[in-house]
C-alpha positions in Angstrom: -18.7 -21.9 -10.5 -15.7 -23.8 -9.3 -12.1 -22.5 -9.2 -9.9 -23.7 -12.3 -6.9 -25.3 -11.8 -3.8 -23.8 -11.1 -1.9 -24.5 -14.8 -5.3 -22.7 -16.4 -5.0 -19.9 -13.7 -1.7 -19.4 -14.5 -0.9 -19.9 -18.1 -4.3 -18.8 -19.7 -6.1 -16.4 -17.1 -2.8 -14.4 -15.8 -1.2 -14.0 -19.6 -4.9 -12.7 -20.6 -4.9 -10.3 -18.1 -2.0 -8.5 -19.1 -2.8 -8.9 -22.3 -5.8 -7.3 -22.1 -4.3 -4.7 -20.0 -1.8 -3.7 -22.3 -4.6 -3.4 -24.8 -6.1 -1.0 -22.5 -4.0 1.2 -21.5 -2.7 1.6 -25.3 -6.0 2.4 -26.1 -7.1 4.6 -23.3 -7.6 8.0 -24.8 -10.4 6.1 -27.0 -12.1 4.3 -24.2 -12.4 7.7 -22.3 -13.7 9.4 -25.1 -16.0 6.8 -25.7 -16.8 6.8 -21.9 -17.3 11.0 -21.7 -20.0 10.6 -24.8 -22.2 8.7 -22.8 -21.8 10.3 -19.9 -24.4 12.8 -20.1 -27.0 10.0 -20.8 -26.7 8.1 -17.7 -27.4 9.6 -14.0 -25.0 10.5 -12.0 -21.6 12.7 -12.1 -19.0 11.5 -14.5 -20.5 7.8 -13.5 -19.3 5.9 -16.5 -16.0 7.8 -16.6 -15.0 7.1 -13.1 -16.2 3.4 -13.5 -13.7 3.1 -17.1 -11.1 4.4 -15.6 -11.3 2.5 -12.0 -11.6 -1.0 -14.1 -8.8 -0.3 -15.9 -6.9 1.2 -13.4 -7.2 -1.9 -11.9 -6.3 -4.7 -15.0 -3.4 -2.6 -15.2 -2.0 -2.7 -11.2 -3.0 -6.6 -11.9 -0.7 -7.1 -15.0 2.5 -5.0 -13.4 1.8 -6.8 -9.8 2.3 -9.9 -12.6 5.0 -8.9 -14.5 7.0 -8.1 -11.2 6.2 -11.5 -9.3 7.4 -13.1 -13.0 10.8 -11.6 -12.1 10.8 -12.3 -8.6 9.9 -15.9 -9.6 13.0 -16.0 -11.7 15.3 -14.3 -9.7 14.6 -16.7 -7.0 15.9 -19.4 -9.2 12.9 -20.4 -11.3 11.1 -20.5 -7.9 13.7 -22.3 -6.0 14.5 -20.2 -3.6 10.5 -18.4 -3.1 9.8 -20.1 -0.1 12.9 -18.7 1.7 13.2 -15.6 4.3 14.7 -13.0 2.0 12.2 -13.8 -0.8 9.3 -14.1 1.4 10.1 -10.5 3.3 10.4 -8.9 -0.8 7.0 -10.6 -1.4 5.5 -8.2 1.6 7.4 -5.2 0.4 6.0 -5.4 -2.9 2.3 -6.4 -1.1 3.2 -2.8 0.4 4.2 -0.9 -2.4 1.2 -2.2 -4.8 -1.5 -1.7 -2.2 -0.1 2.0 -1.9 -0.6 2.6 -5.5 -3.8 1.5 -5.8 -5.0 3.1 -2.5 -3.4 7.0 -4.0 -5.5 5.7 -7.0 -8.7 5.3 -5.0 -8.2 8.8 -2.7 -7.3 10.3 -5.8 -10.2 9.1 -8.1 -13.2 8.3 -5.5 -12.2 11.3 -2.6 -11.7 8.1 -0.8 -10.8 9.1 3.2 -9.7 6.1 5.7 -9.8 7.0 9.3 -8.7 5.0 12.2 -9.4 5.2 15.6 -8.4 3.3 18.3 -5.5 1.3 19.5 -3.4 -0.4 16.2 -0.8 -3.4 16.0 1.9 -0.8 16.7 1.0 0.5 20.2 -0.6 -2.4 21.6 2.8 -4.1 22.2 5.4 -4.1 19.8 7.2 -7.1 19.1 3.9 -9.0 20.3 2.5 -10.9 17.6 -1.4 -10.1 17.0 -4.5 -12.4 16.2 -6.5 -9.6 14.0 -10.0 -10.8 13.9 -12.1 -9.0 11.8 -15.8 -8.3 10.4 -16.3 -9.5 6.8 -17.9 -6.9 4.6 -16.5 -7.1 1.1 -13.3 -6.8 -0.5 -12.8 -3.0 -0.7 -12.3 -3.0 3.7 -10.4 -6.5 3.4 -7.8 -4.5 1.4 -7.8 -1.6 3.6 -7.3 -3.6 6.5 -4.3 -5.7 4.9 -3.1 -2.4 3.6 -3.2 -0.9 7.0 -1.6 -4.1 8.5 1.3 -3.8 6.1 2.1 -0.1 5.4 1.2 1.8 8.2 2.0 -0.9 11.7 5.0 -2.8 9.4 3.1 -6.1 10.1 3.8 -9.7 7.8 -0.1 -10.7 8.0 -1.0 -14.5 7.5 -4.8 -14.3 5.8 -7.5 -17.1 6.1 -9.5 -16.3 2.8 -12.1 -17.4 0.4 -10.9 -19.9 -2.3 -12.8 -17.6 -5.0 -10.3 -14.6 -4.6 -8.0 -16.6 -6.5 -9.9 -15.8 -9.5 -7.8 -12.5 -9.6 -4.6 -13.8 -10.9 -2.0 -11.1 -8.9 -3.9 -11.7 -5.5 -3.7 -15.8 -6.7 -0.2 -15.8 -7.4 1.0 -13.7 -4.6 -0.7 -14.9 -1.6 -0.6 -18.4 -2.5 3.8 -17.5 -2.5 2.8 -16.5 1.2 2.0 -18.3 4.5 -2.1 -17.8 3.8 -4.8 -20.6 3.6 -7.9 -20.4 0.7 -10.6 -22.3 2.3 -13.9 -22.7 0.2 -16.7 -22.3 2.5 -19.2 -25.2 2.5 -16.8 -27.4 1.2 -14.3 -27.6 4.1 -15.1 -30.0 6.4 -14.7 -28.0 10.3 -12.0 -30.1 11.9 -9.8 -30.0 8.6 -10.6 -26.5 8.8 -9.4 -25.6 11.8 -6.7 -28.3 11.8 -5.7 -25.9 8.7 -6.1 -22.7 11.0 -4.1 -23.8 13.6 -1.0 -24.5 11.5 -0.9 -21.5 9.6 -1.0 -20.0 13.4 1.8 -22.0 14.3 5.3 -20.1 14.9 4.1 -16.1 14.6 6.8 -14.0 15.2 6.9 -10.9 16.4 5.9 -8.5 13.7 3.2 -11.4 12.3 -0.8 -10.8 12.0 -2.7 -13.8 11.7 -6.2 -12.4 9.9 -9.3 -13.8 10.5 -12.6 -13.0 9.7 -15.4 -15.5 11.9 -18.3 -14.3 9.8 -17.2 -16.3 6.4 -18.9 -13.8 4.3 -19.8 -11.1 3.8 -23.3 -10.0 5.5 -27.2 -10.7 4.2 -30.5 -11.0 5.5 -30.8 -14.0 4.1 -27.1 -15.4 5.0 -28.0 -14.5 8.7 -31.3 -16.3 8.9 -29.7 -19.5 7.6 -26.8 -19.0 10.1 -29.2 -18.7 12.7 -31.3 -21.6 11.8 -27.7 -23.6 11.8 -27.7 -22.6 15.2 -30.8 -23.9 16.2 -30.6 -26.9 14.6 -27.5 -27.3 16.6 -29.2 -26.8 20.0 -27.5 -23.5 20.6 -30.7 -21.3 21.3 -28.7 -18.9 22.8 -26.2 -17.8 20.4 -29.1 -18.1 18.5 -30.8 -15.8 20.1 -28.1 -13.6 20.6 -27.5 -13.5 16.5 -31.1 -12.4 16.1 -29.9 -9.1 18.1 -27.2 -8.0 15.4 -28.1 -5.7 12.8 -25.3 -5.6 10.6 -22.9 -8.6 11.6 -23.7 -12.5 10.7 -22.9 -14.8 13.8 -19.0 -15.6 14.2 -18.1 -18.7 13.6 -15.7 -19.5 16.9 -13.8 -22.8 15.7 -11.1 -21.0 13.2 -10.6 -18.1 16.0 -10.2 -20.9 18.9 -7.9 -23.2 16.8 -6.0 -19.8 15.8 -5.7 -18.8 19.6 -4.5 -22.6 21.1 -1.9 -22.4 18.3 -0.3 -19.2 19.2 -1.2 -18.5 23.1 1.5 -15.6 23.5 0.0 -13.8 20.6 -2.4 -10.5 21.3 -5.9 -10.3 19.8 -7.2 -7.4 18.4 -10.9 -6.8 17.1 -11.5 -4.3 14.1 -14.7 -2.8 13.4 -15.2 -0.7 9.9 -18.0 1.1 8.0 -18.2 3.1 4.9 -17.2 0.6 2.4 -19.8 -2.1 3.6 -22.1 -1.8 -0.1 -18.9 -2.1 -2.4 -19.1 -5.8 -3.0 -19.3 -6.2 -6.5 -19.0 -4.1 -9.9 -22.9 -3.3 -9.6 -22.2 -2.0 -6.1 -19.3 0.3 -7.4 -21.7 1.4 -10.3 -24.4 2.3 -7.9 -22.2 4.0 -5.2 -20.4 6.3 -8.0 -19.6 9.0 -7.4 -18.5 7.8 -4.5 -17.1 10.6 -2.0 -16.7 8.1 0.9 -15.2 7.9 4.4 -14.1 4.6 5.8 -13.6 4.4 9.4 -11.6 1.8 11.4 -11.8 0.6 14.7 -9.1 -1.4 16.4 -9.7 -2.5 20.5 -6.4 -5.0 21.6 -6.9 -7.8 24.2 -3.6 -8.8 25.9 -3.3 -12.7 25.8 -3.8 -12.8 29.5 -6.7 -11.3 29.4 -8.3 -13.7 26.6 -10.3 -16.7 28.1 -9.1 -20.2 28.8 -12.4 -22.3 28.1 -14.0 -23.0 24.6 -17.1 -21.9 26.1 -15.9 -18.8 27.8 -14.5 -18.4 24.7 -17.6 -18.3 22.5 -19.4 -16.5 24.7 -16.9 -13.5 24.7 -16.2 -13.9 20.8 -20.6 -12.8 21.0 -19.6 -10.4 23.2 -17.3 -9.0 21.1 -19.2 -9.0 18.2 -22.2 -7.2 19.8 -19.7 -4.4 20.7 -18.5 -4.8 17.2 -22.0 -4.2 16.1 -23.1 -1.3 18.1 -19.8 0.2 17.3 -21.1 0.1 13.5 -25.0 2.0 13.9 -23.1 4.7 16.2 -19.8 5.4 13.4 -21.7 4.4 10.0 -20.8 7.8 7.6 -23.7 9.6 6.4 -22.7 10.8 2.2 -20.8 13.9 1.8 -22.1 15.9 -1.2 -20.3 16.1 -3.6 -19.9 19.9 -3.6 -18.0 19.2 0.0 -15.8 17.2 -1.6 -14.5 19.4 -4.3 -14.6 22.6 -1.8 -11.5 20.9 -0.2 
């Protein structure tokens, strides 16, 4: 289903959505009640409880991230003055400050724990702008990783992202305020693609994170034996070949990394890895997971931009390499459940 235009998103989707929030939250006690009466006739803890309050949890954060980029919007002159420094910098502080409250709601209601190991944004090299290249696996680790980027390492991050996250109207109207780039894959030709990547690269500074994720989406079966049949039908039997050998990544796709990496040479690149959240794609996904009890792990490695390779070829070849580290790292750290009576002993 396509993307609606901008005046629908904004004057009928976004006014629904606090509408219906406000609806929601005004009528909560009876939605919970309603919620706690069936409880006991579907499998699983609290399952329909959890999933009631979570949904509207969420349409709430939604409307108020709404309401408050309303009154940024007017404060800025009607939307004169959004593009400029001061109003871009409050746009990041309130991407902070919203991505905390919905992350204390998620620890709080799903005993949600985020680990990271390895070396972050911060001690790489300060004042370095980084290239964060990243695996794709569904929209609960994209907003862990964007969270970590902005609250915990103080980093302005500049996202390549699917065209079909606009559909939720806070994440529509914020990023789209923000130097990001929507790109709807399959419909992109690659050198306007890239030509796309490479100026949204353009002029990091030193506390920027360009974000990229090479896979396009998030991973199947049947996604990776397509993207392996592209490659043959390419000629390129070895990356090919190497794809066949990952287990839980799809093939990167090089030409948004390389464009990213000509555009901003000085920059650092740093590779994340992350397992836990990897089912929690969709409603259905949330609904089967619950309770959920989870652990998310997060990997970070950092290559110094002396150490990345000159050649598109050398390039590619070490982007596989990469992503075969990337995918061991995954089957070695991938978090077995807790039960449940673990997480209430703490």
């Amino acid at each position: 289903m396509g993307l609606p235009p901008v005046w629908v998103r904004r004057l009928v989707i976004a006014p629904a959505v606090v509408l219906l929030a406000v609806t929601l939250l005004t009528t909560l006690p009876i939605w919970l009640i309603l919620a706690l009466a069936v409880s006991p006739l579907v499998p699983g803890r609290l399952r329909v409880p959890r999933l009631v309050f979570l949904v509207i949890v969420y349409l709430v954060w939604d409307a108020v991230a709404l309401v408050s980029l309303g009154l940024l919007w007017i404060v800025s002159g009607f939307g004169l003055w959004i593009r400029g420094s001061w109003f871009q910098r409050a746009h990041y502080v309130v991407t902070g400050r919203f991505l905390s409250v919905l992350f204390w709601f998620a620890r709080w209601s799903l005993h949600l724990e985020i680990d990271v190991v390895g070396t972050d944004p911060d001690t790489a090299q300060p004042g370095r702008p980084e290239i964060v290249v990243s695996r794709h696996a569904g929209p609960g680790d994209s907003f862990t990783l964007i969270h970590a980027l902005v609250n915990w390492f103080a980093r302005e991050p500049r996202i390549v992202l699917k065209a079909a996250l606009q559909w939720d109207p806070a994440v529509d109207v914020l990023l789209n305020r923000l130097p990001n780039r929507f790109i709807s894959p399959g419909r992109t030709r690659t050198a306007t693609l890239e030509d796309q990547i490479g100026d949204l690269a353009t002029g990091l500074d030193d506390n920027d994170a360009f974000v990229i994720f090479p896979e396009g989406g998030n991973f199947t079966p049947r996604r990776k034996i397509s993207a392996i049949a592209r490659l043959r039908a390419r000629g390129l039997h070895d990356m090919a070949v190497r794809a066949e050998n990952l287990r839980n990544l799809l093939p990167p796709k090089p030409g948004g990394l390389l464009a990213a990496i000509d555009a901003a040479p000085d920059a650092g690149v740093i590779f994340v890895a992350h397992t836990g959240l990897d089912r929690m794609v969709s409603v259905a996904d949330v609904w089967r997971e619950l309770p959920m009890d989870k652990r998310l792990v997060m990997r970070f490695w950092s290559v110094p931009p002396e150490e990345v390779p000159t050649g598109e070829q050398e390039r590619t070849e070490w982007l596989y390499d990469w992503w075969a580290r990337i995918d061991a790292w995954i089957d070695e750290n991938r978090p077995a459940p807790r039960p449940l009576w673990t997480a209430r002993a703490r």
